[in-house]
RODO-2510 file (C-alpha; in nm, 4 decimals, decimal comma):
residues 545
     n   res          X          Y          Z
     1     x     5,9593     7,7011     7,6730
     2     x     5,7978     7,9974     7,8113
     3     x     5,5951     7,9940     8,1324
     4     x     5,2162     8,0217     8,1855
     5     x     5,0444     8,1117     8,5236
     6     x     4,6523     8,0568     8,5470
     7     x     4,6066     8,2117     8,8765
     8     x     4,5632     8,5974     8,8542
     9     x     4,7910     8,7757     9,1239
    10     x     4,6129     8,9491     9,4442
    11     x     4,4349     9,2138     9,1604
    12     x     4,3419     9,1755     8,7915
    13     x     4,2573     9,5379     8,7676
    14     x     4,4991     9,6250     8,4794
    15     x     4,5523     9,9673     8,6827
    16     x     4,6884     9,7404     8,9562
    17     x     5,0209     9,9685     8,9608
    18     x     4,8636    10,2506     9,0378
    19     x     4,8494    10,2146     9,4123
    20     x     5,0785     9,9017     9,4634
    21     x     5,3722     9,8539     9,7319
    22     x     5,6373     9,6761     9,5400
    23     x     5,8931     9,5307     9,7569
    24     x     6,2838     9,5740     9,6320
    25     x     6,4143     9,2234     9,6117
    26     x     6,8678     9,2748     9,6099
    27     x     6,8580     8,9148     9,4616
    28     x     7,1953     8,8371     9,6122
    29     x     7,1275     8,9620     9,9315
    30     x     6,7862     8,8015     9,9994
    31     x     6,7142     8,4741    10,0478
    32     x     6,9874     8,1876     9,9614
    33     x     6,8622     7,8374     9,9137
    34     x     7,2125     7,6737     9,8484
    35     x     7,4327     7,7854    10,0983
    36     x     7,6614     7,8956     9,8984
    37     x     7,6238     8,2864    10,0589
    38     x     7,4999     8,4367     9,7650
    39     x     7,1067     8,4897     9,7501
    40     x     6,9151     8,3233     9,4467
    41     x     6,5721     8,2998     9,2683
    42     x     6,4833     7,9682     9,4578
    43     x     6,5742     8,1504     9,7716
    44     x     6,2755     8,4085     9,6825
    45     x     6,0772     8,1215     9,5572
    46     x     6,0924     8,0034     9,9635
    47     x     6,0513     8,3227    10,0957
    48     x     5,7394     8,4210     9,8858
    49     x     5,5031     8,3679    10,1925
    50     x     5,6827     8,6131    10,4080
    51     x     5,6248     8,8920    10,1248
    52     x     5,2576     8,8259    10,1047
    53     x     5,2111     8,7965    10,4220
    54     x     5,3640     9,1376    10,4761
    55     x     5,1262     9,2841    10,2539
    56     x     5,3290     9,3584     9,9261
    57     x     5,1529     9,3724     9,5484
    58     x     5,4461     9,3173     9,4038
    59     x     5,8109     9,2118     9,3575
    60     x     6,1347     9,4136     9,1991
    61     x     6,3919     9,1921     9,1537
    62     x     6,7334     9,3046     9,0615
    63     x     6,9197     9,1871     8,8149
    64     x     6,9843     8,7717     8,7922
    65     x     7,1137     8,7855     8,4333
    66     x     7,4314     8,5968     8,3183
    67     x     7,7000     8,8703     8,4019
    68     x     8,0197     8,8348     8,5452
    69     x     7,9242     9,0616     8,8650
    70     x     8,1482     9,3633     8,8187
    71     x     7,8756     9,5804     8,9091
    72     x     7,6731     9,3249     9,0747
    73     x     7,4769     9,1897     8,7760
    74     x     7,4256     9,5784     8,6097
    75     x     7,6710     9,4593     8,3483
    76     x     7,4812     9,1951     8,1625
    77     x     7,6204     8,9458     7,9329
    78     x     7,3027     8,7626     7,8566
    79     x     6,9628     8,9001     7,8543
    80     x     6,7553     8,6273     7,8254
    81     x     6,8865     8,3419     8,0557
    82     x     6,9520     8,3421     8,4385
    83     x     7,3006     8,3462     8,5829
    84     x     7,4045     8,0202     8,7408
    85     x     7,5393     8,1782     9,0719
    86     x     7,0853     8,2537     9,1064
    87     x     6,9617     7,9443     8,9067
    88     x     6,8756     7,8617     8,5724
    89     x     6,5259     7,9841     8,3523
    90     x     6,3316     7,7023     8,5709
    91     x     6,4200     7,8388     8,8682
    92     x     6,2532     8,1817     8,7364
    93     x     5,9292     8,0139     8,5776
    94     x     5,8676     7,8128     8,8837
    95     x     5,9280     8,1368     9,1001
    96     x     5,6852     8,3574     8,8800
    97     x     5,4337     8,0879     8,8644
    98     x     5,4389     8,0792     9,2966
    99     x     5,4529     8,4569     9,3035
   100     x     5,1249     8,4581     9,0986
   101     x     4,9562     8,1990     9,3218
   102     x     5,0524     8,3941     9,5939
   103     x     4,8864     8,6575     9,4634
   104     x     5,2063     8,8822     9,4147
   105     x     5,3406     9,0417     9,0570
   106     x     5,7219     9,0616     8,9735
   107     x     5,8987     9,3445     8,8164
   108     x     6,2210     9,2523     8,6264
   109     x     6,5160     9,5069     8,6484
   110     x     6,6063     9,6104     8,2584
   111     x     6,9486     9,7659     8,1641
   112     x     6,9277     9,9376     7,8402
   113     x     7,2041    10,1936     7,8564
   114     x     7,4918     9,9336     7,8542
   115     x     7,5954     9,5659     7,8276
   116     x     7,8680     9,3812     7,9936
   117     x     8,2107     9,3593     7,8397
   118     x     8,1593     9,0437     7,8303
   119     x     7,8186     9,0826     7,6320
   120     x     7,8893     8,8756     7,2825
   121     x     7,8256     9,2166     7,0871
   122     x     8,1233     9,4060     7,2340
   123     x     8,3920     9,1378     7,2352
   124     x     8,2413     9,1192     6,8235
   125     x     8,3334     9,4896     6,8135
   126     x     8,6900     9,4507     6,9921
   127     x     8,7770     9,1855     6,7281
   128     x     8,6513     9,3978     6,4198
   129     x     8,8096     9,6466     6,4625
   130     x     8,7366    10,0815     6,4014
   131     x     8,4463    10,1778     6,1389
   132     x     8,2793     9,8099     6,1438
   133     x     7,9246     9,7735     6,1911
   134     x     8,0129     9,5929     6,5381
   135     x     8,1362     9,9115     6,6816
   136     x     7,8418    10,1211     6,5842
   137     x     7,6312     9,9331     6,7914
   138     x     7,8242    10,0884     7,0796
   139     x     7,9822    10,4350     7,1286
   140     x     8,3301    10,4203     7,0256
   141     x     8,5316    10,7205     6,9137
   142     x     8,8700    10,8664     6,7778
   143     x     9,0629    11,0263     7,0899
   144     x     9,1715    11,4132     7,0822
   145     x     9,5828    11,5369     7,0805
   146     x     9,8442    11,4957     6,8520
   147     x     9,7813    11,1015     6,8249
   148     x     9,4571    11,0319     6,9956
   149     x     9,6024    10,9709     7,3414
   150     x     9,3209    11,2087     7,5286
   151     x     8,9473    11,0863     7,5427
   152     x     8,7125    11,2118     7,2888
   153     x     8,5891    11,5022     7,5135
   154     x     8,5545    11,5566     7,8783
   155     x     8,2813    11,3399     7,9981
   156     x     8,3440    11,1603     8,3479
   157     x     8,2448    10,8204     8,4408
   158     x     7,9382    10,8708     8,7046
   159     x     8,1305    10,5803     8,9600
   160     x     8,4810    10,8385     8,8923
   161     x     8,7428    10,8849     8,6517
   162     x     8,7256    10,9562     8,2790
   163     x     8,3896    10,8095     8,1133
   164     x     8,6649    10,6393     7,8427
   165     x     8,8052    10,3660     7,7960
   166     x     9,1261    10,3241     7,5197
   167     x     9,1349     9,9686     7,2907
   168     x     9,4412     9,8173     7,2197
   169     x     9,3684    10,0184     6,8010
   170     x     9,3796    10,3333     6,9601
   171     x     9,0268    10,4087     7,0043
   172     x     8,7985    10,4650     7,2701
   173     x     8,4817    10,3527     7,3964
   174     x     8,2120    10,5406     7,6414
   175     x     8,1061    10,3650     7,9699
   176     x     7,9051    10,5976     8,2109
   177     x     7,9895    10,3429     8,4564
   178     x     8,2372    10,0773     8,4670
   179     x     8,5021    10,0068     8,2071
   180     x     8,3058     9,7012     8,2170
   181     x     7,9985     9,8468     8,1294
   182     x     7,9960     9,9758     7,7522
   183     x     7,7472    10,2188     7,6445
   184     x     7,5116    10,1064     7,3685
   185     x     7,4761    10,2974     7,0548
   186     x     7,0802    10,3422     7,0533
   187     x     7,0250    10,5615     6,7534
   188     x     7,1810    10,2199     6,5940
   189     x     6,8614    10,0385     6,4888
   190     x     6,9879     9,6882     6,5684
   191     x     7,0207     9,8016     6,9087
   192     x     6,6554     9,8977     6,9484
   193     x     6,4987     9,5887     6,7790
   194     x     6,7406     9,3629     7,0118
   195     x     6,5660     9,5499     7,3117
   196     x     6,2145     9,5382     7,2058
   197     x     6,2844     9,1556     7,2029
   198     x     6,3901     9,1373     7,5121
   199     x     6,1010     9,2770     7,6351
   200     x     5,9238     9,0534     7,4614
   201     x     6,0847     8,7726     7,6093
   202     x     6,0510     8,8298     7,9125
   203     x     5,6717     8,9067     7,9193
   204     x     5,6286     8,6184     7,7532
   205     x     5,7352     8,4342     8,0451
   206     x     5,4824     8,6089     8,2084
   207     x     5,6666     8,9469     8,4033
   208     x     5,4437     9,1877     8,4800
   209     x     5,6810     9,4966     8,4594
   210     x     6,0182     9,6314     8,3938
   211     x     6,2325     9,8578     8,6506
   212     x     6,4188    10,0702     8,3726
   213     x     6,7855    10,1237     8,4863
   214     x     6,9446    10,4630     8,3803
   215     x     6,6396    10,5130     8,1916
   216     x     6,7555    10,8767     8,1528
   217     x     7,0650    10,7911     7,9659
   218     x     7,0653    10,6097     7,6413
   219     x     7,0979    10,8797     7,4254
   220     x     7,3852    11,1072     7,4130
   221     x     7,3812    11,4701     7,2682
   222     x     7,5047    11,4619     6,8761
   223     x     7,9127    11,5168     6,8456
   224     x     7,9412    11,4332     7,2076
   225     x     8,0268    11,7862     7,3046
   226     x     8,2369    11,8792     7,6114
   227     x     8,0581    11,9368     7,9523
   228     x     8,2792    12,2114     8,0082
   229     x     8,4404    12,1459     8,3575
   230     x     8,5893    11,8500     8,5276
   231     x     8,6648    11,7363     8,8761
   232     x     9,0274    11,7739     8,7803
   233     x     8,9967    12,1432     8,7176
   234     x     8,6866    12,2588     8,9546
   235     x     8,6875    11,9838     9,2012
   236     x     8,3310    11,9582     9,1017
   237     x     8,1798    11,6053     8,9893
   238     x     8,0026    11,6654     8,6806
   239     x     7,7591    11,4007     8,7860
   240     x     7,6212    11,2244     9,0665
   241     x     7,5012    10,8757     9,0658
   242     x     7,1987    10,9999     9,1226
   243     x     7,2146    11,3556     9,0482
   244     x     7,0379    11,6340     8,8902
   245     x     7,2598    11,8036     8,6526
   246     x     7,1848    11,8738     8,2539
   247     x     7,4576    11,7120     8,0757
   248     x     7,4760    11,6100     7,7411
   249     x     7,5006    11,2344     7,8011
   250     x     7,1514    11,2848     8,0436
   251     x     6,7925    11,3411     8,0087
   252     x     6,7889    11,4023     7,6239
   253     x     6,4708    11,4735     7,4228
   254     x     6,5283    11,1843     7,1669
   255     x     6,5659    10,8986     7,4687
   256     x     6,1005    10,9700     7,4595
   257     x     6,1567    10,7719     7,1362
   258     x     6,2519    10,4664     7,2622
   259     x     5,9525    10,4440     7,5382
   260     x     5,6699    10,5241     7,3015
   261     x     5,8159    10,2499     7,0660
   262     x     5,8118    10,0543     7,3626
   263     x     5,4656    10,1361     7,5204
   264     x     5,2224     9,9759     7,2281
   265     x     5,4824     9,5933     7,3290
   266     x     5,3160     9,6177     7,7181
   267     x     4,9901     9,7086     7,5922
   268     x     4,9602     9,4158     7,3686
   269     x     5,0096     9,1896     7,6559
   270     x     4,7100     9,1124     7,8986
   271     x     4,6887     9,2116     8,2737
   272     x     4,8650     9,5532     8,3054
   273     x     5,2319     9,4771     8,2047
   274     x     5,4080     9,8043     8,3244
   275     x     5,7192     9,9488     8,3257
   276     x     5,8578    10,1931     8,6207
   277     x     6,1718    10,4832     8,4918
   278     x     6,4684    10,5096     8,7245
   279     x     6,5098    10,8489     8,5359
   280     x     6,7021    11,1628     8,7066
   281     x     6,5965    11,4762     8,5177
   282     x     6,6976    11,8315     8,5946
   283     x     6,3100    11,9807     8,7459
   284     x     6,0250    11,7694     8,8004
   285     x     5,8726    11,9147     8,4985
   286     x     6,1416    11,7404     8,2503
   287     x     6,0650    11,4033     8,5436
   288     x     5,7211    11,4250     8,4150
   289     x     5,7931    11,3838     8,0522
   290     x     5,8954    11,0177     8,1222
   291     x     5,5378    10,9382     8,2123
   292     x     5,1880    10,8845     7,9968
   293     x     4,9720    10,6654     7,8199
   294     x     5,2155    10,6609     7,5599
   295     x     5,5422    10,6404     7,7048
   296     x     5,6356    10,4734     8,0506
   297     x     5,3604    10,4072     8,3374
   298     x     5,5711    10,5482     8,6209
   299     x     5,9025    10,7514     8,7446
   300     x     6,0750    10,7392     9,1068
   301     x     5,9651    11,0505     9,2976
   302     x     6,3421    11,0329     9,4317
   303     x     6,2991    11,4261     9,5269
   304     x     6,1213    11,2514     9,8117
   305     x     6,4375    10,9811     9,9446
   306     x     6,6468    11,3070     9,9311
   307     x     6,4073    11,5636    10,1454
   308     x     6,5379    11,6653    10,4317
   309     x     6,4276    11,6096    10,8028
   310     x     6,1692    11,9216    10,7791
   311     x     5,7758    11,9757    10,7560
   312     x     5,9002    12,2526    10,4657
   313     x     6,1009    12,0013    10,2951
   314     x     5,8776    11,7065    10,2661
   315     x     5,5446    11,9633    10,2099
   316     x     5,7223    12,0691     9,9056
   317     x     5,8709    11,7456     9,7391
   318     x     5,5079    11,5863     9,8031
   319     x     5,3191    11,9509     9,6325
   320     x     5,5193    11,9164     9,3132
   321     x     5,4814    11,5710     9,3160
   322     x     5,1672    11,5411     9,3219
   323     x     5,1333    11,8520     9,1013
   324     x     5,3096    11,7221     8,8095
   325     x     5,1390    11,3478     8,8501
   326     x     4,8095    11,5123     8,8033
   327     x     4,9401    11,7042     8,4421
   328     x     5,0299    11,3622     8,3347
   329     x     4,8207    11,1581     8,4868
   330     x     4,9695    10,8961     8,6476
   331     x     5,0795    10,8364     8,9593
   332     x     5,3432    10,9823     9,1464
   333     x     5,6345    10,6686     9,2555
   334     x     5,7260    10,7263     9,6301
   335     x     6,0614    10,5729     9,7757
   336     x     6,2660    10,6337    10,0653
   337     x     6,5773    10,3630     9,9879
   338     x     6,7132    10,1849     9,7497
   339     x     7,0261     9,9544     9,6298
   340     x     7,2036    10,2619     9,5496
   341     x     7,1485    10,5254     9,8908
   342     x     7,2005    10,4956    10,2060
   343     x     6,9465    10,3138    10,4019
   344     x     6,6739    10,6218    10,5416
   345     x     6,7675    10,5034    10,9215
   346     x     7,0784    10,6006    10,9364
   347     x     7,0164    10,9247    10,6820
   348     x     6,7837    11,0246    10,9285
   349     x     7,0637    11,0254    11,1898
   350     x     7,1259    10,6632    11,2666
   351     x     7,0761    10,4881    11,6241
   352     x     6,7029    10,5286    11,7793
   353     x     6,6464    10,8879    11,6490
   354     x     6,7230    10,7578    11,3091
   355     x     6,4863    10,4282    11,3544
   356     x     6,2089    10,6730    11,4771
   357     x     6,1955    10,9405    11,1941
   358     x     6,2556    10,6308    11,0073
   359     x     5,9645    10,4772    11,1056
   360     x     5,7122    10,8118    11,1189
   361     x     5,8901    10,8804    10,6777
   362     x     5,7593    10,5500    10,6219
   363     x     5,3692    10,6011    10,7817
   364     x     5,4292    10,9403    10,5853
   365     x     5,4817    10,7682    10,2464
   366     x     5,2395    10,4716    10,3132
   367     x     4,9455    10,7409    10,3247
   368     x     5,0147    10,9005    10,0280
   369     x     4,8270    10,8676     9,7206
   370     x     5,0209    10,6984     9,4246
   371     x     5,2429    10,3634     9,4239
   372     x     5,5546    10,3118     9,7124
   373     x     5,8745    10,1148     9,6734
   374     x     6,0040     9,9330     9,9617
   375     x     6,3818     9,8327     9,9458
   376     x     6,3908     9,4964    10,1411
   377     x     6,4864     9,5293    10,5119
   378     x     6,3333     9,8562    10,5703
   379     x     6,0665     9,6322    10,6742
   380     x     6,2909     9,5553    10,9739
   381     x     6,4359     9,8836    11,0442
   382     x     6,8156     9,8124    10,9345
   383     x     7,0667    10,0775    10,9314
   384     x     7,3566    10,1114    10,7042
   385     x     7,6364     9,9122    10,7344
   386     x     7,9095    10,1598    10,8074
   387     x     8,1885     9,9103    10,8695
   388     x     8,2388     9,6969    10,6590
   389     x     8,5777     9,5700    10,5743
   390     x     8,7573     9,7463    10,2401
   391     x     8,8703     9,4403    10,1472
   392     x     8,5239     9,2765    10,1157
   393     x     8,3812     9,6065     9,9853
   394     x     8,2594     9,5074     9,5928
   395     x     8,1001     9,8400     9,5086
   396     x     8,3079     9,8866     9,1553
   397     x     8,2956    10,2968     9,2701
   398     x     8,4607    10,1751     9,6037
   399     x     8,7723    10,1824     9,3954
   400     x     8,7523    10,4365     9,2144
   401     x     8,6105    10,7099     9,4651
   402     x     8,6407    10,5862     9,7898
   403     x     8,2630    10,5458     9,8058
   404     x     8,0597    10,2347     9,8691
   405     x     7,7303    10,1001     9,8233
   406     x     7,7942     9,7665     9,9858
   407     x     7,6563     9,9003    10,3163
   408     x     7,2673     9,9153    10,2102
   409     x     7,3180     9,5855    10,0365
   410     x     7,4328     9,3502    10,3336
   411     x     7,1939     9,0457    10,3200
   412     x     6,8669     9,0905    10,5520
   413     x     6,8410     8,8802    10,8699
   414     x     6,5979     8,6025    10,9015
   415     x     6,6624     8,4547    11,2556
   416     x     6,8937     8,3024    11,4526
   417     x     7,1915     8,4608    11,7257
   418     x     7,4467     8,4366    11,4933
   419     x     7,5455     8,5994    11,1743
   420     x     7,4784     8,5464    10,9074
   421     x     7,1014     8,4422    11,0773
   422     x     6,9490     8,2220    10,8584
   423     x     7,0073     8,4224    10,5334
   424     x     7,1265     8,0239    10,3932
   425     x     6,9774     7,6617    10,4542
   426     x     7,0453     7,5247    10,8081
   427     x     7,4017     7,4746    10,8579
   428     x     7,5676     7,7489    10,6135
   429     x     7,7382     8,0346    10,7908
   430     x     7,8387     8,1696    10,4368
   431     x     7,7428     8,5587    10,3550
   432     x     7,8775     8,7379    10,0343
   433     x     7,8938     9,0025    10,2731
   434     x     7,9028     9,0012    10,6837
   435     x     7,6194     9,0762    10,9014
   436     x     7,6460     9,3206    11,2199
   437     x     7,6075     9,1682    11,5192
   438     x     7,3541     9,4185    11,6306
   439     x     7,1331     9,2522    11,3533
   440     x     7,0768     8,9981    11,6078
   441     x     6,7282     9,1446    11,7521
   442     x     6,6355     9,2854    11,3762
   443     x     6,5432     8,9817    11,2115
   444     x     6,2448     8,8937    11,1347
   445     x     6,2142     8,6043    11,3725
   446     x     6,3159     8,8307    11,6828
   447     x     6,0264     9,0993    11,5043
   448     x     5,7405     8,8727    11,4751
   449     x     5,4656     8,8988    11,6781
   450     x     5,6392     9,1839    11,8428
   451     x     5,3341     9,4517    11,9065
   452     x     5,6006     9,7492    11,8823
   453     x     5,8706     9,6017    11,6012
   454     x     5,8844     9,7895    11,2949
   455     x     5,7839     9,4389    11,0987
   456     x     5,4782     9,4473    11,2685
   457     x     5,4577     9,8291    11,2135
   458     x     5,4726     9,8174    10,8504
   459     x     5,2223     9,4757    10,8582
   460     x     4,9901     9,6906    10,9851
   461     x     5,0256     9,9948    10,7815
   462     x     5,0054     9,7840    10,4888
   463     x     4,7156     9,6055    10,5930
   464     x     4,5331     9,9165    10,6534
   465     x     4,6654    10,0964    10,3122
   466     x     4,4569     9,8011    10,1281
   467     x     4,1571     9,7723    10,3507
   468     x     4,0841    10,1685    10,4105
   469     x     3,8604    10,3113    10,1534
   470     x     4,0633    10,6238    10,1757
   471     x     4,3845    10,4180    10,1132
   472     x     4,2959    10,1787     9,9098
   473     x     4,2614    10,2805     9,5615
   474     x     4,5383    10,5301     9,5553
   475     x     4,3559    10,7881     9,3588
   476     x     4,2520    11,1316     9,4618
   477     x     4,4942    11,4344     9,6239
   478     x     4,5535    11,5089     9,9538
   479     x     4,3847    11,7657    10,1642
   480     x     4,6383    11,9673    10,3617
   481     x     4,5307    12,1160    10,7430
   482     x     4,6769    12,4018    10,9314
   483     x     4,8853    12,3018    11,2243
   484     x     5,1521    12,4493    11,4175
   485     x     5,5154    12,4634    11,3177
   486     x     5,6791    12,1698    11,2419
   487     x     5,3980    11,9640    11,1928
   488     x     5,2773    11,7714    10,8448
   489     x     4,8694    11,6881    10,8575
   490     x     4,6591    11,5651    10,5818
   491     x     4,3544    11,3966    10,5083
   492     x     4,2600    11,1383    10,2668
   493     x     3,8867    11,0664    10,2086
   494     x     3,6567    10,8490    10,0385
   495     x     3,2998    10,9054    10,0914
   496     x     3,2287    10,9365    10,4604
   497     x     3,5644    10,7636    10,5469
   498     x     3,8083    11,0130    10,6511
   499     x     4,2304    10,9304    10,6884
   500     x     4,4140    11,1765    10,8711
   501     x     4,8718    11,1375    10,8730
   502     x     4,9929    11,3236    11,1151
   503     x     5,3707    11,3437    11,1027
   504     x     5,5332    11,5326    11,4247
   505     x     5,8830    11,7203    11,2877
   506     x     5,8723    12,0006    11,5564
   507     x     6,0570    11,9068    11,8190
   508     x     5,8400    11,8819    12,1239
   509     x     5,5946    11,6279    12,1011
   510     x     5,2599    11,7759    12,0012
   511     x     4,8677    11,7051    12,1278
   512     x     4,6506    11,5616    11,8460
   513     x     4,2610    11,5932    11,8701
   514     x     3,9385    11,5858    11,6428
   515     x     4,0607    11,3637    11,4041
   516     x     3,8927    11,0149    11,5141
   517     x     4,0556    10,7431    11,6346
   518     x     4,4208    10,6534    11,5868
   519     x     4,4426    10,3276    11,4294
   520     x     4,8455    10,3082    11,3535
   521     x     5,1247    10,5100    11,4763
   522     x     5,4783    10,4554    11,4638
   523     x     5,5345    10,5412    11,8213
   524     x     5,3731    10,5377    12,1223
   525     x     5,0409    10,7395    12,1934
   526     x     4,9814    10,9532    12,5044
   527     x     4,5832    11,0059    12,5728
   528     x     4,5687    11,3214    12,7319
   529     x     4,1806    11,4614    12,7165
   530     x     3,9748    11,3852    12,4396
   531     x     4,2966    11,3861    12,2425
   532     x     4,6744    11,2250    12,1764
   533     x     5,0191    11,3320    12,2551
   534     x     5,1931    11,2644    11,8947
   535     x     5,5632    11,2061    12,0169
   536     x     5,8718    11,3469    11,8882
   537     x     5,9482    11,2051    11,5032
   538     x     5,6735    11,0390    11,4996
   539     x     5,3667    10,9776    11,2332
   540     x     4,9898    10,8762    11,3189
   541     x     4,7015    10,7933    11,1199
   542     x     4,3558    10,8674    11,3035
   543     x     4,0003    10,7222    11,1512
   544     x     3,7342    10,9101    11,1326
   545     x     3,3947    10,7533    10,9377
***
């Protein structure tokens, strides 16, 4: 039975995504409600409050599909029902059906570019063997040398090692990722129907999006041709997790197919269904092609998580942004972490000069027009876990590189002294993975009602972003002002009501004047005159109506 929710979320503008904050929800790493140190949907259900009360429009959740967690629920076995280790399909409706009251929307993570191993279609195509119409829903092929003991060409497997896998008949099968993530055949038409039903399933029980995983790679280039060079030979990775190179496995012309097939299924549903590309494409121009009225409603601007501590380098990301958003007309996607980087404090240096430029990238991106994505605990201000134990890591490129992404994905503090503080029902002291004890004074407890806390920073951003005219609808450009060195400035307007950011990158703090009032900064303000001291890596907004 599918769910039905009667009270429209916070907005029924059908355009609601345009301007939203939607909050990054690592289901296992949230909120657990069983104590069994894994996070879970009726965790989130209990948290909900704390979400809206931060100001959020909306909810990504990662995957919660069956899966046997190899790559911690990206290799799905079952689409359309809920993992036990995060609940069951109740668990979800009764979640959605809160999140609506609440007046939040929720975004469901979609992997179309593989299954699990375990996914019923691929153990089908073990079993039946080469040349049966089981295999041709995934990408298996013949290998190369005198009796097929190489892989079909030179592709490599984006978490390391060869992007093949050999069957027990001699052939092989393509996984981008894991060995235990097959690669789907999608010029197979079975494999596209079984997808748009999916979608349709999950609408149905009344998600208002889709987070597209890999949405840049489900079509490979015909005959599978060679890249051309290897780490083996160059000592150059062909591709990076999140990388920009043309390959022929990447950012093919034929994968705009599958999204305007797609596009007419979430307009026939009511309220702005939407769906968001996780798509890496070689210039922001190819980006751009991912987005329109009759494709996919947004892309992450991810040019903007990897700028560089520099007025230049964030001035430029944000001018081609917004450059190519206004050719297609949509908005741009801004995002500064994710499941799969490095939390921004510690890229930005880590310790208290991290934390500030931290907080002044996030005033930066809260100010700009267009739709953000918070990862959860940024909120808070956590670092990267650096740390952690090898023998907890369960990144499935930890053992295959060397590199981990278990250190963004350590579950977020709630209160308490002690680890793992509160993440579980009073009582539990179980974490999938272990919390610092310099977490201790970042949870949200300890931030609460805190006047300087980054909580309270980003409550008050967020509350301004949806209450400033300037802010509020996320339309319109932004008006760049001449400064000195080292300094970002821009203006937002809407009628008479005028937004200045400042963001301070120079160096030496810098005096801020004729811009109004300042009515959020990240750090500290100095009056000096009629005008501010801005301090070092630090961001401002100043009101003038």
């Amino acid at each position: 039975m599918t769910a039905s929710t009667t009270t429209p979320p916070r907005t029924t503008d059908d355009d609601w995504w345009r301007s939203a904050v939607v909050y990054q929800v690592y289901v296992r790493s949230f909120a657990d409600s069983d104590g069994d140190g894994v996070g879970d949907l009726q965790g989130i259900r209990e948290r909900l409050p704390y979400l809206r009360d931060l100001g959020v429009d909306a909810l990504w959740l990662t995957p919660f599909y069956t899966s046997p967690m190899i790559d911690g629920g990206y290799d799905v076995a079952d689409y359309r029902d809920v993992d036990p280790m995060f609940g069951t399909l109740t668990d979800f409706d009764e979640m959605i059906t809160d999140a609506h009251a609440l007046g939040l929307r929720i975004i469901v993570d979609l992997v179309p570019n593989h299954t699990s191993s375990a996914h019923r279609w691929f153990t089908a195509a073990l079993a039946a063997g080469p040349d049966s119409p089981e295999r041709a829903r995934y990408l298996f092929a013949e290998g190369r040398g005198e009796h097929g003991e190489l892989p079909p060409n030179d592709w490599e497997s984006i978490f390391g090692g060869p992007a093949w896998t050999r069957v027990a008949d001699g052939q092989w099968y393509l996984h981008l990722f894991d060995p235990a993530q097959p690669d789907l055949n999608w010029r197979h038409p079975e494999v596209r129907a079984e997808f748009s039903d999916v979608l349709r399933f999950w609408l149905d029980r009344g998600v208002d999006g889709f987070r597209v995983d890999v949405a840049h790679g489900m079509i490979k280039a015909e005959g599978l041709p060679d890249v051309g060079f290897s780490t083996m030979t160059t000592g150059q990775r062909q591709v990076e997790l999140l990388g920009k190179g043309r390959l022929p496995y990447f950012d093919q012309d034929e994968v705009h197919e599958i999204y305007r097939a797609w596009r007419p299924i979430l307009d026939s549903y009511p309220g702005g269904r939407m769906a968001v590309a996780e798509a890496w494409a070689e210039t922001p121009q190819r980006l751009a092609r991912y987005i329109g009225p009759d494709e996919l409603h947004q892309a992450f601007s991810f040019d903007f998580l990897d700028a560089t501590w520099s007025a230049d380098s964030f001035r430029k990301v944000i001018d081609t942004a917004l450059a190519e958003s206004a050719v297609v007309g949509a908005p741009t996607t801004w995002v500064l972490s994710n499941h799969d980087k490095q939390r921004h404090v510690t890229r930005y240096g880590d310790g208290a000069e991290g934390l500030r430029r931290a907080r002044a990238a996030s005033l930066l991106m809260l100010a700009l027009p267009g739709c953000a994505y918070l990862y959860q605990g940024e909120e808070l201000g956590l670092p990267e876990v650096l740390d952690l134990p090898d023998e907890l890591r369960q990144d499935p490129a930890f053992l295959r590189t060397g590199e981990s992404r278990d250190g963004c994905r350590v579950p977020i503090p709630w209160s308490g002294e002690l680890a793992p503080y509160g993440f579980g029902p009073a009582g539990s002291d179980l974490s999938w993975l272990p919390a610092p004890a310099t977490w201790r004074g970042l949870s949200v407890a300890a931030q609460t009602g805190v006047a300087d806390s980054t909580l309270e920073l980003y409550r008050a951003a967020l509350r301004i972003r949806h209450e400033h005219p300037a802010l509020a609808s996320g339309a319109g450009g932004v008006t760049w002002l001449e400064t000195e060195p080292g300094v970002l400035a821009f203006t937002r307007a809407a009628g008479a009501a005028v937004l200045t950011c400042v963001v301070n990158l120079s160096g030496a703090p810098v005096l801020i004047d004729g811009y109004g009032a300042p009515i959020a900064a990240s750090e500290a303000l100095t009056g000096q005159g009629s005008g501010h001291l801005l301090p070092v890596d630090a961001a401002a907004w100043f009101e003038r109506r």
